[in-house]
Backbone of each chain as ProteinMPNN parsed JSONL, in Angstrom:
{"seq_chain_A": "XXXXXXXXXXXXXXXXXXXXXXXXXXXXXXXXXXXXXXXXXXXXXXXXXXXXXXXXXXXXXXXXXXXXXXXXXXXXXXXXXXX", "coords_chain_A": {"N_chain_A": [[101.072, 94.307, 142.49], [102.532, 91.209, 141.808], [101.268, 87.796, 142.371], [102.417, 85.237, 143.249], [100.633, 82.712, 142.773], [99.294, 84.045, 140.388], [101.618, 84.251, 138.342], [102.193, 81.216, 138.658], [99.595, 80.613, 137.623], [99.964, 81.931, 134.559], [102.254, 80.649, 133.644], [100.896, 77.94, 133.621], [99.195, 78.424, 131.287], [101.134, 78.935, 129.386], [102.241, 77.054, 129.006], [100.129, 75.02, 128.178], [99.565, 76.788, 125.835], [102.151, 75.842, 124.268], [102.323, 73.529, 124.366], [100.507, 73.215, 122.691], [101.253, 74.337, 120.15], [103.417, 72.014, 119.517], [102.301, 70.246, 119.506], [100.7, 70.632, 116.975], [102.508, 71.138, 115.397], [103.84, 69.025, 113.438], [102.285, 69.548, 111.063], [101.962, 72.136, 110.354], [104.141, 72.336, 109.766], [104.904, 70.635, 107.436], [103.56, 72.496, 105.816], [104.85, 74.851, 105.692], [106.961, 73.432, 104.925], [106.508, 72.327, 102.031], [105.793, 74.384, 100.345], [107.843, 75.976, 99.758], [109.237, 75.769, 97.424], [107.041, 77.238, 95.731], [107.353, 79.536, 96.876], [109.991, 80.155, 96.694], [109.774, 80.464, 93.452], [108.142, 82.549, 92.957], [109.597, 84.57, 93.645], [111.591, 84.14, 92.132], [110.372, 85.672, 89.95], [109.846, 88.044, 90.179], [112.166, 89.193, 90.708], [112.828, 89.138, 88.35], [113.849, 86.813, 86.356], [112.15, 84.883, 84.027], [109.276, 82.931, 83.591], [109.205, 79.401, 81.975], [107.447, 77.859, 79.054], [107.565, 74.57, 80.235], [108.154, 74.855, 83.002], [105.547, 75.862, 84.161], [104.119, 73.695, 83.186], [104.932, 71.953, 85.168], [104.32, 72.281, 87.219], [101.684, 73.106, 87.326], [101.082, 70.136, 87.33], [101.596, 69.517, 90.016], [100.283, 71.257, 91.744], [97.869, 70.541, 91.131], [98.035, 67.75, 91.966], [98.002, 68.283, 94.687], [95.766, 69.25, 95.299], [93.91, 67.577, 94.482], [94.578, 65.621, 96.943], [93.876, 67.599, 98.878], [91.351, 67.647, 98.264], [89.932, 65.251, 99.337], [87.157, 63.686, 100.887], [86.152, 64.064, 104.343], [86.465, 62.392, 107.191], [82.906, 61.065, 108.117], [81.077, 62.834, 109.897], [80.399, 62.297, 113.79], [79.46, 63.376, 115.2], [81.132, 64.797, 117.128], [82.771, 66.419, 116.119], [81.101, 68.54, 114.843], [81.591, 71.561, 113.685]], "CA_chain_A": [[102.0, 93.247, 142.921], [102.044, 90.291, 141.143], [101.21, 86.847, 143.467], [102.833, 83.405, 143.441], [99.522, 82.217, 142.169], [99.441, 84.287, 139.148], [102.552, 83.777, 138.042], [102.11, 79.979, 138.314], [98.562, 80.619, 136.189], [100.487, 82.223, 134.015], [103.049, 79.259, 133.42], [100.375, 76.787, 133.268], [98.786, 78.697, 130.581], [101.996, 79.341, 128.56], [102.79, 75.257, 128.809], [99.302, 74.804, 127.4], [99.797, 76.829, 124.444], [103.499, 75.247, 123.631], [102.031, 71.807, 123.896], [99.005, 72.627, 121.359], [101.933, 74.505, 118.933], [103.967, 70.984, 119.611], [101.035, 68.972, 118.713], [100.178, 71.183, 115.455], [103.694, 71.489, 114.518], [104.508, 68.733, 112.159], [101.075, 69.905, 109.882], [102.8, 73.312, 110.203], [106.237, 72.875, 109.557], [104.807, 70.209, 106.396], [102.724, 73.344, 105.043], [105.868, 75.402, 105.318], [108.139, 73.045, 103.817], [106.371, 72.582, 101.069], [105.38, 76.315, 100.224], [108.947, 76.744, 99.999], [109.205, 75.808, 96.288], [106.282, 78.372, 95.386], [107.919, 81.523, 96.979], [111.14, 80.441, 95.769], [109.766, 80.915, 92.061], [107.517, 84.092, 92.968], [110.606, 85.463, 94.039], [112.653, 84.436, 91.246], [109.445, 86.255, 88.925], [110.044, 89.265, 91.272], [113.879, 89.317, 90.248], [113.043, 89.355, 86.349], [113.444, 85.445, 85.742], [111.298, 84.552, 82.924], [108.512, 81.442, 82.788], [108.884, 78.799, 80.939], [106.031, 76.203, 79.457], [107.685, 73.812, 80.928], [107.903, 75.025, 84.355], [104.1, 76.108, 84.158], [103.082, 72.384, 83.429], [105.091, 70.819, 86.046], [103.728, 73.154, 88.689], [99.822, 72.853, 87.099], [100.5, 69.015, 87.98], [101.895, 69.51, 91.497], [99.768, 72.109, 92.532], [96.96, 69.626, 90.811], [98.226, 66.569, 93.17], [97.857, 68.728, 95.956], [94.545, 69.737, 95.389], [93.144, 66.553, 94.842], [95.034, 65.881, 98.413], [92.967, 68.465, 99.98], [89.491, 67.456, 98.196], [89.288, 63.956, 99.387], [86.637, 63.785, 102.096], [86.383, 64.506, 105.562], [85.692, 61.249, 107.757], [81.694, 61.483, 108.294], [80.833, 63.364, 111.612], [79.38, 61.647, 114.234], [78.848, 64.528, 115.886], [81.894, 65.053, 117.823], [83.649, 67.414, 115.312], [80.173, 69.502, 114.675], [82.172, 72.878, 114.479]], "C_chain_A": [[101.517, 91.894, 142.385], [102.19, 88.815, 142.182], [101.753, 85.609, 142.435], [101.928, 82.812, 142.194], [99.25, 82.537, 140.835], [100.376, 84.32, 138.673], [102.378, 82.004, 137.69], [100.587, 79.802, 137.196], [99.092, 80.866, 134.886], [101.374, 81.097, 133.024], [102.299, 78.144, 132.818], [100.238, 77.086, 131.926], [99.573, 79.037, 129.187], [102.056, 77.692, 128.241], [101.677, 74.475, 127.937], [99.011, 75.009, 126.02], [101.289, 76.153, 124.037], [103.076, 73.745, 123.848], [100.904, 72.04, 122.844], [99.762, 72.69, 120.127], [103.007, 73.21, 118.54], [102.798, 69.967, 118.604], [100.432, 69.138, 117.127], [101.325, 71.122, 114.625], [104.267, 70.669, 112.976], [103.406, 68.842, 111.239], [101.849, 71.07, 109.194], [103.646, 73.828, 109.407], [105.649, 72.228, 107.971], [104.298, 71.236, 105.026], [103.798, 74.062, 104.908], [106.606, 75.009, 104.521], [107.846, 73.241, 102.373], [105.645, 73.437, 100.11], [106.627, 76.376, 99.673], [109.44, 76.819, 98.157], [108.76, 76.985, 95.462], [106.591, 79.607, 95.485], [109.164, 81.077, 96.614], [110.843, 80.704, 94.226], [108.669, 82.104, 92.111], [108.849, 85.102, 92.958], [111.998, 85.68, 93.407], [111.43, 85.064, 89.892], [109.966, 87.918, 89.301], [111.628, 90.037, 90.708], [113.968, 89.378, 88.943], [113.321, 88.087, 85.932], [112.162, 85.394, 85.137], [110.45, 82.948, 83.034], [108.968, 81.156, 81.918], [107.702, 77.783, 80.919], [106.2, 75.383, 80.564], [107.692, 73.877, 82.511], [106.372, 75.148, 85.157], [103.267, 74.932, 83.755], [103.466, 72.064, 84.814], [104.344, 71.419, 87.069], [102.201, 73.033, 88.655], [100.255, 71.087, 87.689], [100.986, 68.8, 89.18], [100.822, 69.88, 92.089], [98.023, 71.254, 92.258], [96.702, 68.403, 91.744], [97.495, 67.206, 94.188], [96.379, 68.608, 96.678], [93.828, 68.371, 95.442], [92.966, 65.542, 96.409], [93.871, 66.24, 99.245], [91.669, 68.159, 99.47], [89.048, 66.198, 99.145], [88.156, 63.766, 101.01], [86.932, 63.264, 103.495], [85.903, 63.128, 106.307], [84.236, 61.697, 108.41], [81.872, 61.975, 109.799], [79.948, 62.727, 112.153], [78.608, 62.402, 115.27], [79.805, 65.124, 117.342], [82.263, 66.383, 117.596], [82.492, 68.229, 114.678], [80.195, 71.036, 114.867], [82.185, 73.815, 112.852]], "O_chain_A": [[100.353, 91.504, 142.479], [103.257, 88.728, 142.79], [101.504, 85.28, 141.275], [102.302, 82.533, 141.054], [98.984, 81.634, 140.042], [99.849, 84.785, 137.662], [102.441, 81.605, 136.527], [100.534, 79.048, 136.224], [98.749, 80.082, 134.001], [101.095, 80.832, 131.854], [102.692, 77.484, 131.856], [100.873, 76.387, 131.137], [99.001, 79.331, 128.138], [101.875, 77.293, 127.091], [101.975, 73.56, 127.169], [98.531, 74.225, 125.202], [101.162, 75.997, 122.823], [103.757, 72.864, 123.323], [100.442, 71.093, 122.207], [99.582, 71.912, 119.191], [103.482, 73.234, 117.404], [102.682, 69.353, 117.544], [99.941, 68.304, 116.367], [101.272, 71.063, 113.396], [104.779, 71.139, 111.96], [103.575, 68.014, 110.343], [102.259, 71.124, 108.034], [103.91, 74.845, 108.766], [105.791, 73.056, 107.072], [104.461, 71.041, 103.821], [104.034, 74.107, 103.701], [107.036, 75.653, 103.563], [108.488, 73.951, 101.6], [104.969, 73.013, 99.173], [106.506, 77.123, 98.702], [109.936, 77.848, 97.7], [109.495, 77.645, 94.729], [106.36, 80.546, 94.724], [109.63, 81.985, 95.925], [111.798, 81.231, 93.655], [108.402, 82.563, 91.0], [108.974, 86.164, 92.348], [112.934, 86.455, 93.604], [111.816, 84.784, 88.757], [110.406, 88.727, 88.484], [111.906, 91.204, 90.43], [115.021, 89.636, 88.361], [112.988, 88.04, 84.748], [111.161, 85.833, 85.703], [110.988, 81.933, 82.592], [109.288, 81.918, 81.005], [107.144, 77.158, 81.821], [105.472, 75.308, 81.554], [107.236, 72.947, 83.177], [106.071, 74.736, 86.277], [102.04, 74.937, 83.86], [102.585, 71.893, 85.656], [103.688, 70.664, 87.787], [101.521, 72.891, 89.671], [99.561, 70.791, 88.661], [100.789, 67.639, 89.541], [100.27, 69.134, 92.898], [97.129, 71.379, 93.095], [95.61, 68.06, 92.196], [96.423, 66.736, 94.57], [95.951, 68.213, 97.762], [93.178, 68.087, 96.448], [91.972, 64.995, 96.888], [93.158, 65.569, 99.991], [90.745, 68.4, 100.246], [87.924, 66.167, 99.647], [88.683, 63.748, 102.123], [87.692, 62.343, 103.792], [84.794, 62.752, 105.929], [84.277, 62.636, 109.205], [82.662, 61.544, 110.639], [78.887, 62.435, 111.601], [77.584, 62.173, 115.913], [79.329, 65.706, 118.317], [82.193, 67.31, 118.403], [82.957, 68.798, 113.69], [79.482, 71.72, 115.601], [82.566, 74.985, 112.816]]}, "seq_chain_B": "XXXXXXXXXXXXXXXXXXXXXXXXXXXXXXXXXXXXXXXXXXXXXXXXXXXXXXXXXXXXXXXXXXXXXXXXXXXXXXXXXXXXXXXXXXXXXXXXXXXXXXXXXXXXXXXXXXXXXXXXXXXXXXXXXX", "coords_chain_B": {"N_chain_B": [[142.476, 95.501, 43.103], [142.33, 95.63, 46.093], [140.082, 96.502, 46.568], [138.457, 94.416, 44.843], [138.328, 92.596, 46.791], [137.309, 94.091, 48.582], [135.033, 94.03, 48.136], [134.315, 91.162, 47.097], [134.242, 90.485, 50.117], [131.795, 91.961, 50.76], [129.814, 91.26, 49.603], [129.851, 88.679, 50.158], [128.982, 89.005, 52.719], [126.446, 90.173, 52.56], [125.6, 87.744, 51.354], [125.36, 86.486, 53.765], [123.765, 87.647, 55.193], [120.92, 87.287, 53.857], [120.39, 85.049, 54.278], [119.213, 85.249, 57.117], [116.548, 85.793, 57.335], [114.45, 86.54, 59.192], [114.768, 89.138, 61.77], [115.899, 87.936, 64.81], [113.307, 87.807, 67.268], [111.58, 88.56, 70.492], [108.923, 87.893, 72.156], [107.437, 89.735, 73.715], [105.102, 90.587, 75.06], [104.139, 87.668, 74.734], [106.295, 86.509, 77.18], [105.213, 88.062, 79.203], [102.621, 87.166, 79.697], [103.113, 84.553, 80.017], [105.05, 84.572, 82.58], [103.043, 85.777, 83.982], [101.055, 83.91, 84.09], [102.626, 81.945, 85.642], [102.823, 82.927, 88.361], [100.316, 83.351, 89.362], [99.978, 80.444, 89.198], [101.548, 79.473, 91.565], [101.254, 81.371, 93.163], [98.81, 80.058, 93.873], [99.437, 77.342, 94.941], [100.752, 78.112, 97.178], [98.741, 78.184, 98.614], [96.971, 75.878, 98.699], [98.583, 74.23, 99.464], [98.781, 75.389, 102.127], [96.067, 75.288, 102.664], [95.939, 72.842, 102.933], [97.695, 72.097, 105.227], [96.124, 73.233, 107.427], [94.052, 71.428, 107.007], [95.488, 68.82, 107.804], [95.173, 69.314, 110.984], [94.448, 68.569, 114.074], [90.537, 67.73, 114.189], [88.041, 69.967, 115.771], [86.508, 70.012, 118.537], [83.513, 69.349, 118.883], [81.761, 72.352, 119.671], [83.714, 73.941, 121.091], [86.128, 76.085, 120.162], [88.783, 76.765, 117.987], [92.342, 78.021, 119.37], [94.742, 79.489, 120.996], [95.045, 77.43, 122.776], [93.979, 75.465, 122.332], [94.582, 74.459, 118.944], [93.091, 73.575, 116.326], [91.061, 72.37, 113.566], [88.083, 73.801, 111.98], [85.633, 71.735, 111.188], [83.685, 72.757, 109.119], [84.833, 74.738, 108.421], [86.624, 73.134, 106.693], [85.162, 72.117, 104.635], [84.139, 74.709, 103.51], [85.837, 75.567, 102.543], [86.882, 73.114, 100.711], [85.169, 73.774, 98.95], [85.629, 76.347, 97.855], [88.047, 75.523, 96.691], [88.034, 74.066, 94.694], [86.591, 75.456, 92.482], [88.649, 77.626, 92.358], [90.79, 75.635, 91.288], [89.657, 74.652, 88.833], [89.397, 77.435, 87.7], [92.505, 78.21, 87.524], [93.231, 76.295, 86.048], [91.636, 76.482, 83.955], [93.0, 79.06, 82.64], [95.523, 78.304, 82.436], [94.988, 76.53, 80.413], [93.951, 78.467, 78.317], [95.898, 79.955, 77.946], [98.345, 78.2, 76.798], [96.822, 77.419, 74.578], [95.912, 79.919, 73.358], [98.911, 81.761, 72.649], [99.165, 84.214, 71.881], [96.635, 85.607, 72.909], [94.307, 87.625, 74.545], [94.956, 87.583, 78.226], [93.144, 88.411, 80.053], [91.057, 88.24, 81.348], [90.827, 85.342, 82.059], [92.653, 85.804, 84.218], [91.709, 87.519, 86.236], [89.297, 85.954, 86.728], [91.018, 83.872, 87.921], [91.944, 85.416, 90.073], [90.408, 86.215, 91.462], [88.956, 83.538, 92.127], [91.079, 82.647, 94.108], [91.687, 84.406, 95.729], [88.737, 84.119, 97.149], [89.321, 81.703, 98.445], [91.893, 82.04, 99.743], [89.978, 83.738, 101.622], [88.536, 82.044, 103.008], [90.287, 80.602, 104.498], [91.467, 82.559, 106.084], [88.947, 82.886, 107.906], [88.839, 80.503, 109.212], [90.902, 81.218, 111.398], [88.963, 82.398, 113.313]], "CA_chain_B": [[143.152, 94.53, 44.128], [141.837, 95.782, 47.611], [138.505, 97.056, 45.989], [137.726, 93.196, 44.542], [138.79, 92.524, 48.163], [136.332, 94.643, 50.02], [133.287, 93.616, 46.707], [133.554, 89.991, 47.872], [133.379, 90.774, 51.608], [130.582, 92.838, 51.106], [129.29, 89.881, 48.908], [129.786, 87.303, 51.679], [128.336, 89.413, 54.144], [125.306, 90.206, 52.121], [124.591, 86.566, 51.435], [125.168, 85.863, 55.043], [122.351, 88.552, 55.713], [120.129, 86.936, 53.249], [119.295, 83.771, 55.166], [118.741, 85.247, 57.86], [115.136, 86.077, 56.793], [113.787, 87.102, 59.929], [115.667, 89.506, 62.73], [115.679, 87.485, 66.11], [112.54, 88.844, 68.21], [111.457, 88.229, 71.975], [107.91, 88.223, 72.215], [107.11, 90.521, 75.193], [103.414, 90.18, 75.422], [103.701, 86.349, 75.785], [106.943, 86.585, 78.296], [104.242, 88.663, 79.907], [101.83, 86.157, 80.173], [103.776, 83.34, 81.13], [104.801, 84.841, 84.192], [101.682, 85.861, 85.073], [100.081, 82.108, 84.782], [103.064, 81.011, 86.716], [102.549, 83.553, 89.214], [99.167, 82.828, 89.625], [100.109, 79.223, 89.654], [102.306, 79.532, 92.363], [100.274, 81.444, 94.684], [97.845, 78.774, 94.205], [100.452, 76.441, 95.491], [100.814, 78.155, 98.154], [97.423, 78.427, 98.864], [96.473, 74.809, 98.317], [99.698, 73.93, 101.149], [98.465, 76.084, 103.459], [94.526, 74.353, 103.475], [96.721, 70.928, 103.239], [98.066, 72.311, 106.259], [94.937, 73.233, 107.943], [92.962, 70.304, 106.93], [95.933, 67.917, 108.625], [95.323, 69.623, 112.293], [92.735, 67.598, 114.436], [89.063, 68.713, 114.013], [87.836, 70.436, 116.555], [85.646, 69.607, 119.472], [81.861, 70.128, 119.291], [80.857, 73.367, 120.587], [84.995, 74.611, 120.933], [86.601, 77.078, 118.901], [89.895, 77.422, 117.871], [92.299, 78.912, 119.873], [96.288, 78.999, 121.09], [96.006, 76.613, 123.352], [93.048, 74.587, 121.092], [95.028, 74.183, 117.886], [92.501, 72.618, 115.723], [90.551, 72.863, 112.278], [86.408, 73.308, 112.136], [84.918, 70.865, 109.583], [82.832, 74.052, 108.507], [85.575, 76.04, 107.103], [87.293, 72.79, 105.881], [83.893, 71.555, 103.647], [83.79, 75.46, 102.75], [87.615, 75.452, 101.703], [87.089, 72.14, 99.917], [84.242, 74.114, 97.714], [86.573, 77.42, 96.961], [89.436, 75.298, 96.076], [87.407, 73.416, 93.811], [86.507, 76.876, 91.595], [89.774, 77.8, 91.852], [91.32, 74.508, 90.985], [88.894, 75.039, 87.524], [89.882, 78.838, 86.882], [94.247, 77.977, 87.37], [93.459, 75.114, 84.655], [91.458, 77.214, 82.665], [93.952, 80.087, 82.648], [96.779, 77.467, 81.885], [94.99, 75.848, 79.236], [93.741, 79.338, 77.227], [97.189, 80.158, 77.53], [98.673, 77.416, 75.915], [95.472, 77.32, 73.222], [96.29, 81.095, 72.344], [99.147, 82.401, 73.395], [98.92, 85.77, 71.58], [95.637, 86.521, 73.006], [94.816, 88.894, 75.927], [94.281, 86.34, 78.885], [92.958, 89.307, 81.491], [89.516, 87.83, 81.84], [91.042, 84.293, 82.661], [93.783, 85.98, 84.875], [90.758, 87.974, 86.733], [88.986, 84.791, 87.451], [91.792, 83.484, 89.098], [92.295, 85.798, 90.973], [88.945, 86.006, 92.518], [88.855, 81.912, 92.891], [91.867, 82.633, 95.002], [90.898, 85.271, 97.09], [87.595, 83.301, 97.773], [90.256, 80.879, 99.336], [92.262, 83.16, 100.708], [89.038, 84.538, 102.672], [87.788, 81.262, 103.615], [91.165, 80.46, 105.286], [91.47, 83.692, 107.017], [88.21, 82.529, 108.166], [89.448, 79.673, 109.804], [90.964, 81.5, 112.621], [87.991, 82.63, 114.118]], "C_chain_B": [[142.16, 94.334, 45.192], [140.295, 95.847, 47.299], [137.824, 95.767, 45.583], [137.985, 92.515, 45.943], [137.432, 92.491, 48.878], [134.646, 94.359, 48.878], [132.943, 92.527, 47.601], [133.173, 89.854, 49.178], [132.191, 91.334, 51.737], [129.581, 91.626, 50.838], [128.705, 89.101, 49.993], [129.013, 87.91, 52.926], [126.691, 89.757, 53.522], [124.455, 89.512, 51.636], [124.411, 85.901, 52.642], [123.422, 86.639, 54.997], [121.024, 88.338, 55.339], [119.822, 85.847, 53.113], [118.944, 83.843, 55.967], [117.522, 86.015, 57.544], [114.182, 86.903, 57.904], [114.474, 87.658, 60.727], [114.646, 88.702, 64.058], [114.553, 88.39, 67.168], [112.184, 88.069, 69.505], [109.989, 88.907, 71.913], [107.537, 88.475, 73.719], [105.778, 89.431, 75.833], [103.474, 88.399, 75.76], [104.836, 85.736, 76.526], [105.898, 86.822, 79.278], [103.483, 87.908, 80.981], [102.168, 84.935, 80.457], [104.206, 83.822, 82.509], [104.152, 85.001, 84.46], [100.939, 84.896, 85.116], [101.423, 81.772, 86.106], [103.155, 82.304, 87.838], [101.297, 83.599, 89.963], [99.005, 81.288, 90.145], [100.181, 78.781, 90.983], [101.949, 80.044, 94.22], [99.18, 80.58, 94.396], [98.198, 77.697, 94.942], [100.369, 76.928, 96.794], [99.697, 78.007, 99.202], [96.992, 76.854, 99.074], [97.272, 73.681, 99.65], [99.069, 74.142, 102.439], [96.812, 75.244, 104.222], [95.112, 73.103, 103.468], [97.068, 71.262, 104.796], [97.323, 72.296, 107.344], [94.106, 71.967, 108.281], [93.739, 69.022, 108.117], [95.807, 68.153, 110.166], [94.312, 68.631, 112.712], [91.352, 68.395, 114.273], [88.928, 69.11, 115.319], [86.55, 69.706, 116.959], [84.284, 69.706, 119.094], [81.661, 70.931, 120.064], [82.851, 73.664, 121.508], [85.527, 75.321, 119.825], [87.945, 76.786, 118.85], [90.9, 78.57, 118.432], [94.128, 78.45, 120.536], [96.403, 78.146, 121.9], [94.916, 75.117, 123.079], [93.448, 74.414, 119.662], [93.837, 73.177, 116.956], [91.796, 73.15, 114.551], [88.657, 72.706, 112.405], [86.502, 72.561, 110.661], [84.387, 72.081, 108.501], [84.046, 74.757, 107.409], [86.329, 74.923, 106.074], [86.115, 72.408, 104.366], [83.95, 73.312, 103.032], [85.022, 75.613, 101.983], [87.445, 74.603, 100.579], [86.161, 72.749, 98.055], [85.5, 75.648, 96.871], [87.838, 77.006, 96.587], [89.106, 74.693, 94.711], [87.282, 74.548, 92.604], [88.093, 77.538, 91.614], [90.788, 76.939, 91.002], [91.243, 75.058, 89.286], [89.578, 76.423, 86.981], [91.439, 79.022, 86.866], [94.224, 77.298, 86.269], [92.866, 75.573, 83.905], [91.852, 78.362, 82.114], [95.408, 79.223, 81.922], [96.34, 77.016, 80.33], [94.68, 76.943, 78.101], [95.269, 79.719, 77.072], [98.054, 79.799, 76.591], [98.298, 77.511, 74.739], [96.217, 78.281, 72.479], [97.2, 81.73, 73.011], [99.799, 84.024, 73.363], [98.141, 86.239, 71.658], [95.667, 86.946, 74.294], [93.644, 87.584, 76.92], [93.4, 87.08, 80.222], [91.785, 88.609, 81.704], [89.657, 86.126, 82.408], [92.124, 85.017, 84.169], [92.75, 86.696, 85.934], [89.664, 86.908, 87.59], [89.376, 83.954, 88.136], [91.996, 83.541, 90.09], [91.104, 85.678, 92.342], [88.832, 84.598, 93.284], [90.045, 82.356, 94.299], [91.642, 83.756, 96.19], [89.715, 85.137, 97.71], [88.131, 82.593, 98.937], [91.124, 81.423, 100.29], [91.215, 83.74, 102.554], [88.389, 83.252, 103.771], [89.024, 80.599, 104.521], [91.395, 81.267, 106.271], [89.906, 83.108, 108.132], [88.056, 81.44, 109.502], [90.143, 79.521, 111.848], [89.916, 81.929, 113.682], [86.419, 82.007, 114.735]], "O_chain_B": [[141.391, 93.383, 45.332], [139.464, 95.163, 47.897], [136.623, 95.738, 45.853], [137.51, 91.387, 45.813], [136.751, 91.625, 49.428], [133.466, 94.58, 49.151], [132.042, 92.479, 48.438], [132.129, 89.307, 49.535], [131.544, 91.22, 52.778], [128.772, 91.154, 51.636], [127.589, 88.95, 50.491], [128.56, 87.292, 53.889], [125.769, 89.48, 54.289], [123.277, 89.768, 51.387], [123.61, 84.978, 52.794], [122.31, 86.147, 54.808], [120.064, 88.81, 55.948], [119.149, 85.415, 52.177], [118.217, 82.916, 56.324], [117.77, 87.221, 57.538], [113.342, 87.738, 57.568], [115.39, 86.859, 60.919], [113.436, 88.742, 64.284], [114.882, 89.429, 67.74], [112.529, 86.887, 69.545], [109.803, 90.104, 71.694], [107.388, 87.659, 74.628], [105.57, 88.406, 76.482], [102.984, 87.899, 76.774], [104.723, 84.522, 76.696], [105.639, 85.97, 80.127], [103.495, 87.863, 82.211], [101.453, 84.249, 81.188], [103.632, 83.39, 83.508], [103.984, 84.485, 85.565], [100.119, 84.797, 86.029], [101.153, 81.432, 87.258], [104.378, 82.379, 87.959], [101.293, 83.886, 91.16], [98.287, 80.891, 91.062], [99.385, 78.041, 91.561], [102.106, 79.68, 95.385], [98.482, 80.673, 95.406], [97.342, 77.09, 95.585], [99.892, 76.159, 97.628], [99.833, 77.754, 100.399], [96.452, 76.856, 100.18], [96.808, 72.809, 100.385], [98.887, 73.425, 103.423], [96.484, 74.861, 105.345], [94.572, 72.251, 104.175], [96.562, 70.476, 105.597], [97.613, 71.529, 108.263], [93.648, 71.581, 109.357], [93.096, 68.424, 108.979], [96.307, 67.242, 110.826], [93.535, 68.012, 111.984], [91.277, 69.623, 114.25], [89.719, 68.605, 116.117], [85.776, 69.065, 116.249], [84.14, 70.927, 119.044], [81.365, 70.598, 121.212], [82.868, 73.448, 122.72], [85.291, 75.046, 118.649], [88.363, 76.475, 119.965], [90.665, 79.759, 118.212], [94.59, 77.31, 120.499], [97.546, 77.75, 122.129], [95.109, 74.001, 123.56], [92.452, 74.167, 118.983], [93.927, 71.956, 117.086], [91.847, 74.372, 114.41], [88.079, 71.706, 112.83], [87.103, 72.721, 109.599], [84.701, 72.19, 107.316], [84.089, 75.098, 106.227], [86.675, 75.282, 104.948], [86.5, 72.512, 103.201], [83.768, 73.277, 101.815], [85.022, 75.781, 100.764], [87.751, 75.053, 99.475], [86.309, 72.458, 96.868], [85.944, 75.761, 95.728], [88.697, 77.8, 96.207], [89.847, 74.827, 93.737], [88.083, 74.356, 91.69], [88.514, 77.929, 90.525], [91.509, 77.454, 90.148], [92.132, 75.596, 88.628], [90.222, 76.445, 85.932], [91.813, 79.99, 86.204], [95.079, 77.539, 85.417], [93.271, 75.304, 82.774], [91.22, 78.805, 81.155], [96.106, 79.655, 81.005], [97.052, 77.095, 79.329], [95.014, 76.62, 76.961], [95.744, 79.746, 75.936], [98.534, 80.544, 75.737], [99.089, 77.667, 73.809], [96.904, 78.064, 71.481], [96.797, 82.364, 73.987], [100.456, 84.711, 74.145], [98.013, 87.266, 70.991], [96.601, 86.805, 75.082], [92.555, 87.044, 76.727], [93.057, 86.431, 81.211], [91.763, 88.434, 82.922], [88.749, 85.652, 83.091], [92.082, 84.318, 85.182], [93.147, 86.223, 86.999], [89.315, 87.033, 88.764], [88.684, 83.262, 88.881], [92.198, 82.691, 90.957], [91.041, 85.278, 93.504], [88.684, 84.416, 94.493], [89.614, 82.307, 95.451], [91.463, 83.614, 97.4], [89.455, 85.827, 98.695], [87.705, 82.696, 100.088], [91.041, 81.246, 101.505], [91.493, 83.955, 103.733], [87.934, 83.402, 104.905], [88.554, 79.939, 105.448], [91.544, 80.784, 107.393], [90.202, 83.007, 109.322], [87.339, 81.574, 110.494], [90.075, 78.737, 112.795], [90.144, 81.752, 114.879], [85.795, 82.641, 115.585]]}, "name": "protein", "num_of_chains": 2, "seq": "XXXXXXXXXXXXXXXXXXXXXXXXXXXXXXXXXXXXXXXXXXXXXXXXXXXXXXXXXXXXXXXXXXXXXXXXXXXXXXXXXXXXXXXXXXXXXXXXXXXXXXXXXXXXXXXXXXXXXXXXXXXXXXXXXXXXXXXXXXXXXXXXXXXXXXXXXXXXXXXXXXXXXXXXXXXXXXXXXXXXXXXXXXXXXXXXXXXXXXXXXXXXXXXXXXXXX"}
């Protein structure tokens, strides 16, 4: 038999995760959006569309941006974020 | 009559035939290999999103993990991400650029190193969750 009490644990614990996926979401949704390019041209490779050069630079300097994006360092730790 | 007729057609058609010097070909092998850089590319892209993705969450606590109702990124996996994107970064651009260089030679040993950079990344993201 399930009590009052667990049930409302339950709840809390559901409201806790939908506020962390709230709080993560627009990283999320930004990593989705722009993915969406990439499997749209896997998936036109997949279908027998053909590369061209030109498509294979512009994408080396996107996927180039990006990266430099993701290198740029991490703000020093002061020992909060020690994980 | 008909016979000096069907001479010069043959004529005309046999000097057409004799500029065209080469029959029209479609080089497989480097169709081949262009899709497979931009396929490689591409999941790099995706790949490169996804730790963009990662890296934008908040860091995590000291001495907390990751977890559904802790949404957050360790420094650890992002400093080890930052190193396997780096080697991959290198083996997508040096797969693009032998390509280009030669692109009637056999690129498997660049296309092999790719792959690996990326499944380094791959692993160190998977990583991430735990």
């Amino acid at each position: 038999m399930v009590t009052i009490a667990e049930i409302e644990a339950g709840i809390t614990i559901a409201e806790a995760i939908v506020t962390a996926i709230v709080k993560a979401a627009p990283a999320i949704e930004r990593g989705v959006v722009s993915s969406l390019p990439y499997v749209q041209a896997i998936a036109g490779l997949l279908q027998g569309t053909n590369a061209t050069p030109e498509e294979i630079d512009a994408v080396l300097a996107r996927i180039n941006a990006a990266t430099d994006e993701f290198l740029t360092p991490l703000p020093p730790d002061d020992g909060s974020t020690t994980t | 009559m008909r016979m000096i007729y069907a001479a010069a057609v043959l004529m005309a058609g046999l000097i057409l035939a004799g500029c065209q010097t080469t029959l029209p070909t479609l080089n497989i092998s480097n169709a081949v290999a262009l899709n497979t850089v931009y396929g490689i590319e591409n999941a790099y892209g995706i790949a490169v999103n996804a730790a963009n993705a990662y890296k934008a969450l908040p860091l995590c606590r000291t001495g907390t993990r990751p977890s559904a109702t802790n949404i957050c990124a360790k420094r650890s996996v992002i400093v080890n991400l930052q190193a396997a994107m780096r080697r991959a970064r290198i083996a997508v651009n040096n797969l693009v650029a032998f390509q280009r260089a030669y692109p009637t030679l056999d690129i498997s040993n660049f296309v092999a190193a790719a792959q690996t950079a990326l499944a380094d990344v791959q692993a160190v993201l998977a990583s991430g969750a735990n």
